[in-house]
N, C-alpha and C positions, 0 to 999 in steps of 0.2 A: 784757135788755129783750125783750117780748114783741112780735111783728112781724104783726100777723095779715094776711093775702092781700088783704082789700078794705081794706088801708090801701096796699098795692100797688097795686094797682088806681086809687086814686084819686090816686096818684101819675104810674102811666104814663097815666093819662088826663089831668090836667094837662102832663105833657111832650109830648105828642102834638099836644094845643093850640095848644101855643107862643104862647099868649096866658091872660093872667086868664081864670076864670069865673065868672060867677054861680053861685050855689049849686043853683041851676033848672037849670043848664045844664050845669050839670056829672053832677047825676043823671041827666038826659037822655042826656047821652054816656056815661054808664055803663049807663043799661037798651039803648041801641041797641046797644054792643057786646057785651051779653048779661050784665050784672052787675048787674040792678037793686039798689039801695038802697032801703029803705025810711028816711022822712027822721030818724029818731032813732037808726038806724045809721047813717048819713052824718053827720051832726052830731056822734057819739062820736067817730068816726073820725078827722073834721077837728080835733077838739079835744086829742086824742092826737099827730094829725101837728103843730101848731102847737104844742103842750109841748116837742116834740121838736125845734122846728126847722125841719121840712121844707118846713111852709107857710107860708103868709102868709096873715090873713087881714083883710077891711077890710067894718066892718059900717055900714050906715048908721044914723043916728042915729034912737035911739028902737023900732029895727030887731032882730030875735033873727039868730043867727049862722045858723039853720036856716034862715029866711024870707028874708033882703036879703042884699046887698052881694057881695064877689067874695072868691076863694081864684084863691090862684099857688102855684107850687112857690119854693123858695130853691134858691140854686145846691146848695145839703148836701142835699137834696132830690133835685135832680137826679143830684147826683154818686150820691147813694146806689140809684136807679132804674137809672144806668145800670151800676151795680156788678152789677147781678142781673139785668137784662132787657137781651137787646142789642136795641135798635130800632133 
């Protein structure tokens, strides 16, 4: 299985959280800590990490997974974050 870095990324940024994000919000906290996404790279991302497991993701209705709703981490998610990064 192939792991790329800004799937990491979007992982320790969700753990960091410690809460849901919106998809707005979560790019935002990835350009602040120096990892901007562009939204079609963030959207592959999320969609690989949610095949996988790691995410969760809840979209609103009518709503694309790029544009609305929120992304979590799953505890497999977590456990696998904290296997690689110690925070």
């Amino acid at each position: 299985m192939t792991f790329q870095y800004a799937w990491l990324k979007i992982l320790e940024t969700l753990v960091r959280a410690k809460r849901s994000l919106s998809v707005a919000e979560l790019r935002d906290a990835m350009a602040a800590r120096g990892f901007p996404l562009r939204p079609p790279e963030l959207a592959e991302g999320l969609r690989h990490l949610r095949d996988q497991g790691l995410v969760e993701t809840l979209v609103l209705a009518g709503g694309e997974p790029e544009e609305s709703g929120t992304v979590a981490i799953t505890a497999s998610g977590e456990r696998k974050v904290r296997n690689i990064i110690r925070l």
